[in-house]
C-alpha positions as CSV (number, residue, x, y, z in Angstrom):
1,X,-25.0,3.4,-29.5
2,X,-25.1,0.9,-32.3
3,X,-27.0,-2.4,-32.6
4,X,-23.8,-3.9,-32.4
5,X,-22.4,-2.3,-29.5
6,X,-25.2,-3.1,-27.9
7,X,-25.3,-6.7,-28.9
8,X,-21.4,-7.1,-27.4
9,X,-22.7,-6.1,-24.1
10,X,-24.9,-9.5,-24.2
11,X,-22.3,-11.6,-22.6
12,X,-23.7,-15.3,-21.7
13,X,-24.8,-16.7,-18.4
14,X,-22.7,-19.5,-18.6
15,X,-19.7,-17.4,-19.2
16,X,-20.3,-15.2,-16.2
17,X,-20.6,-18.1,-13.8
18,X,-17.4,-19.8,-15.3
19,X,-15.7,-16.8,-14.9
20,X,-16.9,-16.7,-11.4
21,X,-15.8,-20.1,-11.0
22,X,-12.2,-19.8,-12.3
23,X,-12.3,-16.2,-10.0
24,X,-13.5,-17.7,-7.0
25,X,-15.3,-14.7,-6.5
26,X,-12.1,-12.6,-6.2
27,X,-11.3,-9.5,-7.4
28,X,-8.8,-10.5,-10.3
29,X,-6.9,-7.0,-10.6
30,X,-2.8,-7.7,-9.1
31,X,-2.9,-6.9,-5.1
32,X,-6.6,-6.2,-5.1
33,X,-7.9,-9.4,-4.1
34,X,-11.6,-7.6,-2.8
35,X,-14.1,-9.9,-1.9
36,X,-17.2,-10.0,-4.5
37,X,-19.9,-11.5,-2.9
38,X,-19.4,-9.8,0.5
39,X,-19.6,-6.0,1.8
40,X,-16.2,-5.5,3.4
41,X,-18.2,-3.2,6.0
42,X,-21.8,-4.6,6.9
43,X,-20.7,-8.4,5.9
44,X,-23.6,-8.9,3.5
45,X,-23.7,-11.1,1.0
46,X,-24.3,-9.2,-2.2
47,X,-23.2,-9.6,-6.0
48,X,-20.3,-6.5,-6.3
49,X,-18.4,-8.1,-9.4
50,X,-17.9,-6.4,-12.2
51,X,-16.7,-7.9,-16.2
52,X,-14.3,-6.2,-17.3
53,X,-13.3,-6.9,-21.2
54,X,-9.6,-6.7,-21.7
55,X,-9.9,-5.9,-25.3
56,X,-12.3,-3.7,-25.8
57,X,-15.7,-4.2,-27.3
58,X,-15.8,-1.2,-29.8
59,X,-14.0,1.2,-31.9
60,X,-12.7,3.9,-29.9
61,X,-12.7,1.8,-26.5
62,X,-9.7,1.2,-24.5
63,X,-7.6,-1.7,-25.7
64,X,-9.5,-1.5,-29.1
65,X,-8.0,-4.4,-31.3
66,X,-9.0,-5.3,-35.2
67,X,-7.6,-8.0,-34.4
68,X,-10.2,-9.7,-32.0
69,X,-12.7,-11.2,-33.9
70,X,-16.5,-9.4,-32.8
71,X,-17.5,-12.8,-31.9
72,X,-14.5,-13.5,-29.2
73,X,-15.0,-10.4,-27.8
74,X,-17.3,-11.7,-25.0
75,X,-15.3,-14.9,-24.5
76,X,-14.2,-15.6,-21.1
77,X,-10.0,-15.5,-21.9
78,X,-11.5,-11.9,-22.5
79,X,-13.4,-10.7,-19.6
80,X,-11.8,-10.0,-16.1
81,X,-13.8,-10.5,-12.8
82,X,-13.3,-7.0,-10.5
83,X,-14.8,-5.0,-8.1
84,X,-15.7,-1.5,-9.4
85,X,-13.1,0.7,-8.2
86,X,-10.7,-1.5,-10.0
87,X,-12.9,-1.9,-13.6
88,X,-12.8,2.4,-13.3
89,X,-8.8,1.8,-12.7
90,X,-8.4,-0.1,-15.8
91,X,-11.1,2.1,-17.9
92,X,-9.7,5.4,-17.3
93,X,-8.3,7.7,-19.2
94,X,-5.5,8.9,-16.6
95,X,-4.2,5.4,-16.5
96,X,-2.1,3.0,-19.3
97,X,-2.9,-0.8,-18.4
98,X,-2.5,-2.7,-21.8
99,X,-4.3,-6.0,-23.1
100,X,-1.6,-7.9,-22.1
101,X,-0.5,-6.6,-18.9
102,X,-4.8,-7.5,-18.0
103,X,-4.0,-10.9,-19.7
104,X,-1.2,-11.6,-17.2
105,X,-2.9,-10.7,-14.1
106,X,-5.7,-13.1,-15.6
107,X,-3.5,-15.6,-15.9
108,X,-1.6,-15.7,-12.4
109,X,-4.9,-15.2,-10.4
110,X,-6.5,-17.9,-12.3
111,X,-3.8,-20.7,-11.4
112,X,-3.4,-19.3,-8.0
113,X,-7.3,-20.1,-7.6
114,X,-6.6,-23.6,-9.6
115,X,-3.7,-24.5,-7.9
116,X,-5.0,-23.7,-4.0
117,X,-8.1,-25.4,-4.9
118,X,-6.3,-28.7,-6.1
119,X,-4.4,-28.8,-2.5
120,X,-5.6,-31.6,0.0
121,X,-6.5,-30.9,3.4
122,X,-3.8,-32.8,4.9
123,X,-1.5,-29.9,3.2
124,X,-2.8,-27.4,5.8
125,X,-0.2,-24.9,7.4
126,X,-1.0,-22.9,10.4
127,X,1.2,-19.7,9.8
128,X,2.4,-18.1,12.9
129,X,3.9,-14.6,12.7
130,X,5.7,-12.8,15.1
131,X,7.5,-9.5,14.7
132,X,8.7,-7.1,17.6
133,X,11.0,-4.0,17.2
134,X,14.6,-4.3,16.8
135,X,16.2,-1.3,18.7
136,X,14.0,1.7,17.8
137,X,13.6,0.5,14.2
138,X,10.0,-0.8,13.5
139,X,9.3,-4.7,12.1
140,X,6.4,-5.4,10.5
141,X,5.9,-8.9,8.6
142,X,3.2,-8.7,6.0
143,X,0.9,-11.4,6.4
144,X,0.4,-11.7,2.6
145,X,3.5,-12.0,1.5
146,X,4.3,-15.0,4.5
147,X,1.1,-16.4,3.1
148,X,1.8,-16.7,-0.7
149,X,5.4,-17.8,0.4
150,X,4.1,-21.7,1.8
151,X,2.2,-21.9,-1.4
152,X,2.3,-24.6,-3.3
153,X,3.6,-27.2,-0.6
154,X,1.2,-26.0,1.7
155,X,-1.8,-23.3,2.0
156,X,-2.8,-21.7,4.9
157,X,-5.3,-23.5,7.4
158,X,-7.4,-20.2,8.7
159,X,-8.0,-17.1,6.6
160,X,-5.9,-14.8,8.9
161,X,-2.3,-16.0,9.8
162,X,-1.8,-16.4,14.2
163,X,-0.3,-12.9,15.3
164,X,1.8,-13.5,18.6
165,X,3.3,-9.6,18.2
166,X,3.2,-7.6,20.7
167,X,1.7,-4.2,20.6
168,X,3.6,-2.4,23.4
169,X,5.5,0.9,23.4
170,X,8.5,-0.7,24.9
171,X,12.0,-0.2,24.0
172,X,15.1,-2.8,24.8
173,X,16.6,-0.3,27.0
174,X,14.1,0.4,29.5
175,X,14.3,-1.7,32.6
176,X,11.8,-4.0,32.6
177,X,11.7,-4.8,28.6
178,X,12.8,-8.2,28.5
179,X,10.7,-9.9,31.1
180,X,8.0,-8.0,30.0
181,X,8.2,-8.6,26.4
182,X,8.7,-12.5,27.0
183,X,6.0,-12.8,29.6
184,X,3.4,-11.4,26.4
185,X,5.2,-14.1,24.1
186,X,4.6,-16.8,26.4
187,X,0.5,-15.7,27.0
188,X,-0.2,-15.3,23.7
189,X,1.3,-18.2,22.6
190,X,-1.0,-19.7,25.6
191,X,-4.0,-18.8,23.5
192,X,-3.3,-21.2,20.8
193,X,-1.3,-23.8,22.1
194,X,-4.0,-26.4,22.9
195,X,-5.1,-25.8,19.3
196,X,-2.0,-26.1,17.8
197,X,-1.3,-30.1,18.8
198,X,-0.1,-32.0,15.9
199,X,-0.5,-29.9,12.9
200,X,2.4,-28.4,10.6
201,X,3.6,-24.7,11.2
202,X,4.8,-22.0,9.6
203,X,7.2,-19.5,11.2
204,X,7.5,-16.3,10.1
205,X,9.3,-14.3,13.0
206,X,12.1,-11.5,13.4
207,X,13.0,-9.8,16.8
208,X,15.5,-9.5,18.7
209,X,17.2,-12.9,19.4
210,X,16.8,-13.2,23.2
211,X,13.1,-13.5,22.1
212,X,13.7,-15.2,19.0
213,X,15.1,-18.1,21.3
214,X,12.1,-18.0,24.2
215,X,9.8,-18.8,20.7
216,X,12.0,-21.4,19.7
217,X,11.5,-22.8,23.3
218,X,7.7,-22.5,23.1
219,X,7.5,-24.5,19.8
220,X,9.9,-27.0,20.7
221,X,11.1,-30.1,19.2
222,X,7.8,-31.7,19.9
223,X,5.6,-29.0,16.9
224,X,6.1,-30.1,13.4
225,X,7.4,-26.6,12.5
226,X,9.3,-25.2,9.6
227,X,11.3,-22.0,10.7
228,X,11.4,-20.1,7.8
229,X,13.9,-17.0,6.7
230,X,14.0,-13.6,5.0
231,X,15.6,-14.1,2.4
232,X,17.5,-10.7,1.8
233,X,14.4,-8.4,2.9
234,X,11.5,-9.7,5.1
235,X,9.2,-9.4,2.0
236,X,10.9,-12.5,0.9
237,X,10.6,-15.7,1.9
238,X,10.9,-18.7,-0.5
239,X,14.1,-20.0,0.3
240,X,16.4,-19.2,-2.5
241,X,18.3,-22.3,-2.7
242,X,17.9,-26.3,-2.0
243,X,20.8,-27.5,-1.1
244,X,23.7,-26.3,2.0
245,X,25.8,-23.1,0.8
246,X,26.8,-21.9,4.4
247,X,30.8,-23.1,5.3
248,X,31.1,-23.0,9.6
249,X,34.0,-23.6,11.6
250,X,33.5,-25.1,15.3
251,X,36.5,-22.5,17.1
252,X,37.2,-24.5,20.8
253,X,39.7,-23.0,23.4
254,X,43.1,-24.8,23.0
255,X,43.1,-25.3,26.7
256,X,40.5,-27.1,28.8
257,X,40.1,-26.2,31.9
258,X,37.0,-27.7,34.1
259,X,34.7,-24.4,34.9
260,X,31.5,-23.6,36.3
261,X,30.9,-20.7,33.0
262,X,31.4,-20.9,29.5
263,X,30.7,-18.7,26.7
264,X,29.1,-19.6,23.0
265,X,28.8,-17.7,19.7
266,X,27.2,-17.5,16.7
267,X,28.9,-15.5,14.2
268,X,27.2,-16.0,10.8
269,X,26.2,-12.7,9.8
270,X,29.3,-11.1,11.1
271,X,32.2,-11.7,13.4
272,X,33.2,-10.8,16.4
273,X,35.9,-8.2,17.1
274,X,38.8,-9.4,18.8
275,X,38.3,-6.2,21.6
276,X,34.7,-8.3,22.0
277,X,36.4,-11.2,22.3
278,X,38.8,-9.9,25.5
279,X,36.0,-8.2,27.0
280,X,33.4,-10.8,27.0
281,X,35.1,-14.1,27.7
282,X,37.6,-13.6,30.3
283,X,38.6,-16.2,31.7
284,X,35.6,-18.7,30.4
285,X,36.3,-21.0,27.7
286,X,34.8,-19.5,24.5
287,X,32.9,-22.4,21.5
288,X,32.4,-20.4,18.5
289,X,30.5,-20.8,15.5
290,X,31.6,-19.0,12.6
291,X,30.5,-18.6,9.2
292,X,33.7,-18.7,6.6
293,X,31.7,-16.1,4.5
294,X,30.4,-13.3,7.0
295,X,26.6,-12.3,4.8
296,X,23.6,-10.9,6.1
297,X,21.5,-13.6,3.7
298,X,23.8,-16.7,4.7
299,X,20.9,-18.5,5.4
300,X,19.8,-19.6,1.7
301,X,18.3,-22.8,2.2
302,X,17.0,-25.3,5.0
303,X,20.1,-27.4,4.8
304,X,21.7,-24.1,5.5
305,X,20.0,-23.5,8.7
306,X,20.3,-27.4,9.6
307,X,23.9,-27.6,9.5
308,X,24.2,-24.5,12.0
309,X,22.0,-26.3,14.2
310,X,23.9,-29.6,13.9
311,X,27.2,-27.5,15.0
312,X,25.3,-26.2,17.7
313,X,24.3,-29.2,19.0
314,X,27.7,-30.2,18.4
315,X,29.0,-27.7,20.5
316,X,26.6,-28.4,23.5
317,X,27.6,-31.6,24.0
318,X,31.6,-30.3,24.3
319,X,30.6,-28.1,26.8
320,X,28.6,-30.9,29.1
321,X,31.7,-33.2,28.4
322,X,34.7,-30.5,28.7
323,X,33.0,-28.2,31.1
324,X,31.6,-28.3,35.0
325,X,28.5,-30.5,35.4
326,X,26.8,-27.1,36.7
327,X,28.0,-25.7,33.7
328,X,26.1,-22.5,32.8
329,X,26.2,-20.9,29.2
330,X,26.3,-17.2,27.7
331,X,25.1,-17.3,24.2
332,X,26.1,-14.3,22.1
333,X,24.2,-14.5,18.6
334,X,25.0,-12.8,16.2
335,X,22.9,-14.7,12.9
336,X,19.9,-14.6,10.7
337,X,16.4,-15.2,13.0
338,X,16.0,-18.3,12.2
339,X,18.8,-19.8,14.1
340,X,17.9,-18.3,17.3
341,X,14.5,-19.7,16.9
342,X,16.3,-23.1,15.9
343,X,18.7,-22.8,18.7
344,X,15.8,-22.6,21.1
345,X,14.0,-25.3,19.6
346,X,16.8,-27.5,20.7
347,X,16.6,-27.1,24.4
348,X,16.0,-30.7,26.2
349,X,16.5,-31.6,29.6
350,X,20.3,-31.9,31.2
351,X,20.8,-28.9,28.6
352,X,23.4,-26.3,30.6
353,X,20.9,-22.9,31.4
354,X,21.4,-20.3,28.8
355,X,21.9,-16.6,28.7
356,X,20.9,-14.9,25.9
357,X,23.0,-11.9,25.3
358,X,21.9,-8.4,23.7
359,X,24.2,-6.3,21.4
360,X,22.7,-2.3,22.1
361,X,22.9,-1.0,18.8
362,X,23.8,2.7,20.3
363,X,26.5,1.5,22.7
364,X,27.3,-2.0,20.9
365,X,27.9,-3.6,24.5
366,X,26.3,-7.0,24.9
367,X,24.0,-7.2,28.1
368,X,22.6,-10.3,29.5
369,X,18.6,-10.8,28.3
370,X,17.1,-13.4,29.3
371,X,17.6,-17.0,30.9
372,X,16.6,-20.3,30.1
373,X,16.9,-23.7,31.3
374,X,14.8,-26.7,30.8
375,X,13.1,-28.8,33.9
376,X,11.8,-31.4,32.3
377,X,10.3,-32.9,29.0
């Protein structure tokens, strides 16, 4: 090894602790994100970072550029705080991660640390996930990727997201799924409630949407919550639009007729077929909801989701005026998560009691899920 190679190796103290500073001690290698100064087994605080140079240091290295002076070589916009497995990554020989792909990483790990750092406290977001199997088919939110998504209006107030999931080996058709499955939503929601009082939420949740609508009920109108939606896979959650792009129609039965039953739709994702239609309703006055463009993403924006609640609430009121004081309603949803959660959100007292109905996704009959009906504010 030369004099100068070894030299180049000589990088400055105050350069390592601005780099660890502009880091925050945090692996900076995409999706890594490893802890430096702590084992992730025994807990121990102890130094793990590595500097990694993005241009290389000498002829023959990886990323070897003439066009780096020697003397920038050790300059911080060149040198990369990681943990070892990832500065072997970079390094070897079987991989192909170029100067400027490094650069980029730099970059966007930097001014997330910047920008999360320059947040007040008063911008805190407890994130509440909840996921539960749809049918047979596994959900699973990534707690990352709800995370990142609040970021930059708000950051995260704890360094692990509340999980009211359930982790039972239940399926929708066995007998006893529903009450089971909401009596675990309502005691783990328990847990945190007291804790919760009057600080903003984040909702990340998809289920089914008898469920979807007990959680609306548990953070009611009362939490400072924002609902938010997958926006076309449930890796995606920034709303994709600011302003209302969602066209409903209110559909009322032509005839009124007082009755002690009446029966309530949401059709935004798709409609329902006109055999549903003569099967499920009868003779009960049917309120329907109804996207003009059926879309499984027609939620793009909050206005979206606040104008299908305003129908909604719309729509309740008919009933209580058109209907039976005793009035009970069968809700058939057939929309995006967030409006379930929404929909429950709404309940107040001298609301009619709501069944939720269930769509089987092997015999696409709708089955009554689960009741509500609130008692009291």
């Amino acid at each position: 090894m030369t004099a100068i190679e070894v030299k180049s190796r000589n990088i400055q103290e105050s350069t390592s602790k601005m780099l660890w500073g502009v880091s925050a001690g945090i692996c900076e290698f995409k999706g890594c994100s490893a802890c430096l100064f702590e084992h992730h087994v025994t807990k121990e605080n102890v130094n793990l970072a590595q500097r990694a140079h993005i241009y290389a240091f000498s002829e023959g290295g990886k990323r070897y550029s003439r066009l780096v002076p020697k003397k920038k070589i050790n300059d911080i916009d060149n040198l990369m705080l990681v943990c070892g497995s990832c500065h072997d990554l970079i390094d070897s020989t079987d991989t192909n991660y170029s100067a400027e792909k490094l650069l980029a990483m730099k970059k966007e790990h930097e001014e997330r640390i910047r920008l999360l750092v320059s947040i007040k406290p008063n911008y805190q977001s407890e994130v509440i996930i909840y996921n539960c199997n749809i049918g047979d088919k596994p959900v699973r939110i990534n707690a990352f990727q709800a995370t990142e998504s609040i970021i930059p209006e708000y950051y995260p107030a704890r360094k692990k997201p509340i999980n009211l999931s359930p982790n039972l080996k239940l399926y929708d058709y066995e007998k006893e799924y529903w009450n089971t499955m909401d009596s675990h939503l309502c005691r783990s929601f328990e847990q945190y409630e007291a804790s919760l009082g009057d600080k903003h939420i984040s909702l990340f949740a998809v289920a089914p949407q008898p469920l979807l609508f007990r959680l609306g009920i548990l953070l009611n109108r009362h939490y400072n919550v924002a609902t938010m939606q997958p926006q076309g896979n449930i890796a995606l959650w920034r709303w994709r639009e600011e302003v209302q792009t969602v066209e409903l129609d209110i559909i009322a039965p032509l005839q009124k007729k007082v009755c002690d039953r009446a029966a309530m739709t949401f059709e935004i994702t798709a409609p329902l077929s006109d055999e549903e239609l003569k099967a499920l309703f009868h003779d009960q006055p049917a309120y329907r909801i109804v996207a003009r463009n059926f879309t499984p993403d027609a939620i793009k924006s909050k206005a979206d989701l606040a104008a299908v609640i305003e129908k909604y609430r719309i729509v309740l009121n008919q009933i209580r005026k058109e209907c039976a004081p005793n009035v009970e309603i069968s809700l058939f949803p057939i929309a995006p998560p967030s409006i379930s959660v929404e929909a429950g959100r709404q309940l107040m007292k001298g609301d009619p009691r709501i069944t939720i109905y269930d769509r089987k996704q092997d015999t696409k009959i709708w089955e009554p899920a689960l009741t509500f009906h609130k008692e009291g504010e």
